[in-house]
N, C-alpha and C positions, 0 to 999 in steps of 0.2 A: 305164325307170321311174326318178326321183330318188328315191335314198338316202333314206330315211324317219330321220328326227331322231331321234335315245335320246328312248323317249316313259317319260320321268320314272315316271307311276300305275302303267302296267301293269309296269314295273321293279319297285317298292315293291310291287304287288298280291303279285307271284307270291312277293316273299320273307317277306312275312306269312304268306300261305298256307303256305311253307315252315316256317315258324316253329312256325306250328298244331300243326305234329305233334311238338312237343315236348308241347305241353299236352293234345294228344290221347292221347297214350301213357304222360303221367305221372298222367291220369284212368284210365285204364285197370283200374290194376292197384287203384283201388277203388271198381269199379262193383260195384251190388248184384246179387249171380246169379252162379252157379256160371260157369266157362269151360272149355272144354278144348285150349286154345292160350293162354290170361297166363294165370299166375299170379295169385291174387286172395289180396290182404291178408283173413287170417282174423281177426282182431281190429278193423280197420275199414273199411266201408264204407260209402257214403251214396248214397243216389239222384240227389242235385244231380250228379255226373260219369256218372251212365246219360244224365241231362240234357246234360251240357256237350259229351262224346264223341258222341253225336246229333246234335246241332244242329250238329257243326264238321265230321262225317262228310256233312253233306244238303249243302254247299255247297263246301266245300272240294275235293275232286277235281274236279267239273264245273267251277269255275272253273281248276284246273291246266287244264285239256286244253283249256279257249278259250284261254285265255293259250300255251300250247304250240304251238296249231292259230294261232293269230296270230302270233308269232317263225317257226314254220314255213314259214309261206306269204313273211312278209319275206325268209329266208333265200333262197327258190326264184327268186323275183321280181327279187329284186333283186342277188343273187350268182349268182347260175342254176343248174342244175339237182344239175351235179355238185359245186359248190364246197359246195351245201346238205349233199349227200350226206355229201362228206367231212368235214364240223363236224359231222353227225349223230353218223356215227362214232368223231368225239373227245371229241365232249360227253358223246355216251349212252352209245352201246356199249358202247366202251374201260371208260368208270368203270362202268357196272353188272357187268360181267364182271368186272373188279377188286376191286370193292368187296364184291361178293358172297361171291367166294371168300375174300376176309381176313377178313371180319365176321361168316362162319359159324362159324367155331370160337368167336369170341369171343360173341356172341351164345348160342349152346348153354351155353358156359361161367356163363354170367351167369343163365340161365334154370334151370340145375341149381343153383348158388347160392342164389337165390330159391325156388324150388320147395322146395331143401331150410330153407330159413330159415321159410316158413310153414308146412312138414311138408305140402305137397298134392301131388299128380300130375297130370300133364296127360295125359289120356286122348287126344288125337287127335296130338299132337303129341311126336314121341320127342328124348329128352332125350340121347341116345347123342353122345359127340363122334364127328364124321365130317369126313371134308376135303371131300369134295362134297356141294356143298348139295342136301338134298332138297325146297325150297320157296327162292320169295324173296323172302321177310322184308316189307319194307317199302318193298323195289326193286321189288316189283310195278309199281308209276307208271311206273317206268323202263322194264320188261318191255314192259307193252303201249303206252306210247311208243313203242317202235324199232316194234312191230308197226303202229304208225296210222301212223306215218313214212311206213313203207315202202307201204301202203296208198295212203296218199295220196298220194304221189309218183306212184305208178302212175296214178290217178284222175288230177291235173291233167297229165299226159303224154296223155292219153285224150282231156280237154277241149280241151287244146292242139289236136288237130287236129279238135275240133265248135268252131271259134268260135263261132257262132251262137248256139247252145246254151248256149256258157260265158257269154254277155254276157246272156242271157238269165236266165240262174240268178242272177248277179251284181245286175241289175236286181231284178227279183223278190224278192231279199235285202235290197235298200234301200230298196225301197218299204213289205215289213216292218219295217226298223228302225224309219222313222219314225213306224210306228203302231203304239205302244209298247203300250196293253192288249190289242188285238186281239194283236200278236205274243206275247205271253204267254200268251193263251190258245190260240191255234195250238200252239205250242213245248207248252206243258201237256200238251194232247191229247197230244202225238208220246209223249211221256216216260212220259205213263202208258198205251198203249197198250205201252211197251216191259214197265213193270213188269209190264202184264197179262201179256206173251209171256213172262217170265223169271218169271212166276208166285211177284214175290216184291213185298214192301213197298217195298224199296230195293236197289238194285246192291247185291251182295257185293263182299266185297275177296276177289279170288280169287288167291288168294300160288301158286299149284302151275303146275310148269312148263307142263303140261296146260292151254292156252288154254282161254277159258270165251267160245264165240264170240256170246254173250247179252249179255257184260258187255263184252267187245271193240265190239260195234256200238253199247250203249250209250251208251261213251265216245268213240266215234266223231264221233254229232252232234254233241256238245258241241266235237271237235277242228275240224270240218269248219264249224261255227260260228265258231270263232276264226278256220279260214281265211276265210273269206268277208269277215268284220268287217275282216278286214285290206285287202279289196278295198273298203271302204265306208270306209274307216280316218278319212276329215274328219266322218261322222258320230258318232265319238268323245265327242264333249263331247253329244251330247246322250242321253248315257247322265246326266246330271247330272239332266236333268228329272224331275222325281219320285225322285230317288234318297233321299234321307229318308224318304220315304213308302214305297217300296217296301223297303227295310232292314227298317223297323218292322213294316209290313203282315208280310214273313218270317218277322221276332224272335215278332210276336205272334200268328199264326198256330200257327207252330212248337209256340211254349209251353203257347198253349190245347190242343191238338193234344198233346200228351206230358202237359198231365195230366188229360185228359180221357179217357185212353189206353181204359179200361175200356169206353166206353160209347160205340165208335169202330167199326164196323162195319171190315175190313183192306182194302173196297174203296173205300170214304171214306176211310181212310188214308193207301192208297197215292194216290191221288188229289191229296190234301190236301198232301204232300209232291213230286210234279209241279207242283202251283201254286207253291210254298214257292221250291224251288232258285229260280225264274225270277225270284221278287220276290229274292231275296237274288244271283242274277247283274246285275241292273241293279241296284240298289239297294247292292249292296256295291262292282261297278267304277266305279259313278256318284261313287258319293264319295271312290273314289280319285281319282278324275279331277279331283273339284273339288277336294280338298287335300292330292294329291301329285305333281302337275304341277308342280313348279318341282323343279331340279336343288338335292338336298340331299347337304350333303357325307357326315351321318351313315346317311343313307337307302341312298346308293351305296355306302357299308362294308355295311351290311347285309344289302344285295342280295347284293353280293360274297361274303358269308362263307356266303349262304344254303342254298350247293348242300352245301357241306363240313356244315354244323349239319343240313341234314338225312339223307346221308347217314348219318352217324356217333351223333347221339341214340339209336337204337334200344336198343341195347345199355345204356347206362347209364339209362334207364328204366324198363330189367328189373332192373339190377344195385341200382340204389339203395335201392328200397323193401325187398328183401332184409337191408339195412344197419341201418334205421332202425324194423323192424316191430316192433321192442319198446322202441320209445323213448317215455315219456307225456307223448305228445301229444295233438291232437285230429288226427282224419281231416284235415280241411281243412288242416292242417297240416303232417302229411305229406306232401300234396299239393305244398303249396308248396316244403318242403326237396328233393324228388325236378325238380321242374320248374327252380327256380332254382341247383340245383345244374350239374344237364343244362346248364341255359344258359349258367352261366356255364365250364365246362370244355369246352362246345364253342366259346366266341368266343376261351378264352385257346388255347386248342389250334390254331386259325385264325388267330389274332393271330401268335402266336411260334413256330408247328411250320408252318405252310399257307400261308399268305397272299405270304410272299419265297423261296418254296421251290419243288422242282420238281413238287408236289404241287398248291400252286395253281394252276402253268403246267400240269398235268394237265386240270385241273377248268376254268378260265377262259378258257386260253388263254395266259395269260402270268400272272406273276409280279412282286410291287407291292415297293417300300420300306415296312417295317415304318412307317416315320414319315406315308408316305403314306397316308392316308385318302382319298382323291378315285380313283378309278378313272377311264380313259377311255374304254373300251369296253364293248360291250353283253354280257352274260352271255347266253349262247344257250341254256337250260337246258328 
């Protein structure tokens, strides 16, 4: 199989994506309603971030895992079987074992901080400094990555010897892509049939070592979807067709759907949210596609720094709001200091600690000139 070209969108998609979970976690801590794992600012919160942490939770992961389940299958295919293995290893493994164990003391640190800054307690979640993690954080993505990894490795080693079979599933896959409402309502079905079995509105984020093999097979499709796509990979661009349309149909779906919450039976719900991801996975790759398809030099820094900013935000999104909760301001304001702060101390921290260090050669694979902005290779993340 020829070497597949650095596909520019799906590069940019996945470090947006990344990106999200700064704004996801610095909404967080002032969503309306009690929590017993964040910390929630006692003196402000507003519904617009129960809104905003919603809408970026229904689409946001299912697009990691196609995007993941897509670099994956490139990696198998086209490097073969063991070379994938061994970058799995260095990409995943390695940092989430690493990252976990350095960012749990500080993490705990930053949460007893806060906790004590707005005077609350986290009922499900212990605040004790410990060296070994009893949960993982926000490396969960990570966590059940190596588990699909490994999953799927084994599956296409399975299908390697059913050709038949395999060309068969492959076909069948792209005769769905190109009938883009019917595959949406297929996919729909599948999603909300899972929500019926996992008897819940939406996947959980299940942070504990204790696989959730409910939330595992959920994220599953979604990976095994990316692989597939990758085998279909020239019909790419016709993710662009209706891609405006299907964004908005999501956006305003979604919206109607969150305030109309009261008067929403939870099997319309969950349902409603099955249709939602689907318009919002075409609808949101589709527009990358149409305008992030050209090699950008600031895009390729972004990407680049994207593994480092999201491992490492977590912590200073708990830490912040601790700092600032008796500052008079408005909520949305806060917001913005805790977000923009995060941001910009994770890009100078990447810029001048990560990026020409052996911390990026950790994360990337190698290690750039501080002056260089243009990367060459693909982030395998």
């Amino acid at each position: 199989m020829n070497k597949t070209e650095r596909i520019h969108s799906l590069d940019a998609l996945r470090a947006i994506m990344m990106m999200l979970g700064i704004v996801l976690h610095s909404a967080e801590t002032y969503n309306v309603g009690s929590s017993s794992i964040w910390p929630k600012d006692p003196n402000d919160t507003d519904l617009f971030f129960n809104y905003l942490t919603s809408i970026i939770h229904i689409f946001r992961m299912p697009i990691f895992f196609i995007i993941a389940g897509f670099f994956g299958a490139m990696l198998y295919y086209e490097r073969g079987p063991l070379l994938m293995i061994r970058n799995r290893v260095s990409r995943i493994v390695l940092p989430f074992v690493v990252f976990l164990i350095v960012l749990n003391p500080i993490i705990i640190l930053a949460i007893q901080y806060t906790t004590n800054s707005f005077d609350v307690t986290l009922s499900a979640l212990s605040t004790e400094l410990q060296l070994i993690p009893s949960i993982t954080y926000h490396l969960w993505f990570l966590y059940y990555l190596i588990l699909l990894t490994f999953i799927t490795f084994l599956l296409a080693d399975l299908f390697k010897r059913l050709p038949s079979l395999s060309r068969k599933i492959a076909q069948s896959f792209r005769w769905l892509l190109k009938r883009r409402f019917f595959n949406i309502i297929l996919f729909s079905i599948i999603i909300f049939i899972m929500l019926v079995w996992m008897w819940d509105l939406w996947a959980p984020t299940p942070v504990d070592f204790v696989v959730d093999f409910k939330v595992l097979t959920f994220y599953l499709f979604f990976y095994l979807f990316g692989w597939l796509l990758f085998k279909s990979k020239d019909l790419l661009t016709s993710f662009m067709h209706n891609d405006w349309l299907f964004a908005l149909l999501g956006f305003t779906i979604y919206t109607a759907k969150f305030i109309f919450r009261d008067y929403i039976d939870d099997v319309l719900y969950g349902a409603l949210n099955a249709v939602v991801v689907w318009f919002f996975v075409f609808g949101i790759t589709g527009l990358f596609i149409r305008y992030a398809s050209k090699n950008s030099a600031r895009m390729r820094y972004i990407s680049d720094s994207s593994y480092w900013v999201y491992l490492i935000h977590l912590p200073l999104t708990l830490f912040i709001p601790g700092i600032i909760v008796d500052w008079p301001i408005t909520v949305s304001l806060k917001f913005l200091v805790v977000a923009t702060s995060t941001t910009f101390i994770c890009f100078a921290t990447y810029h001048y600690m990560v990026r020409g260090s052996f911390i990026g050669k950790f994360l990337n694979g190698r290690k750039y000139s501080i002056k260089n902005k243009l990367s060459s290779e693909n982030q395998t993340v």
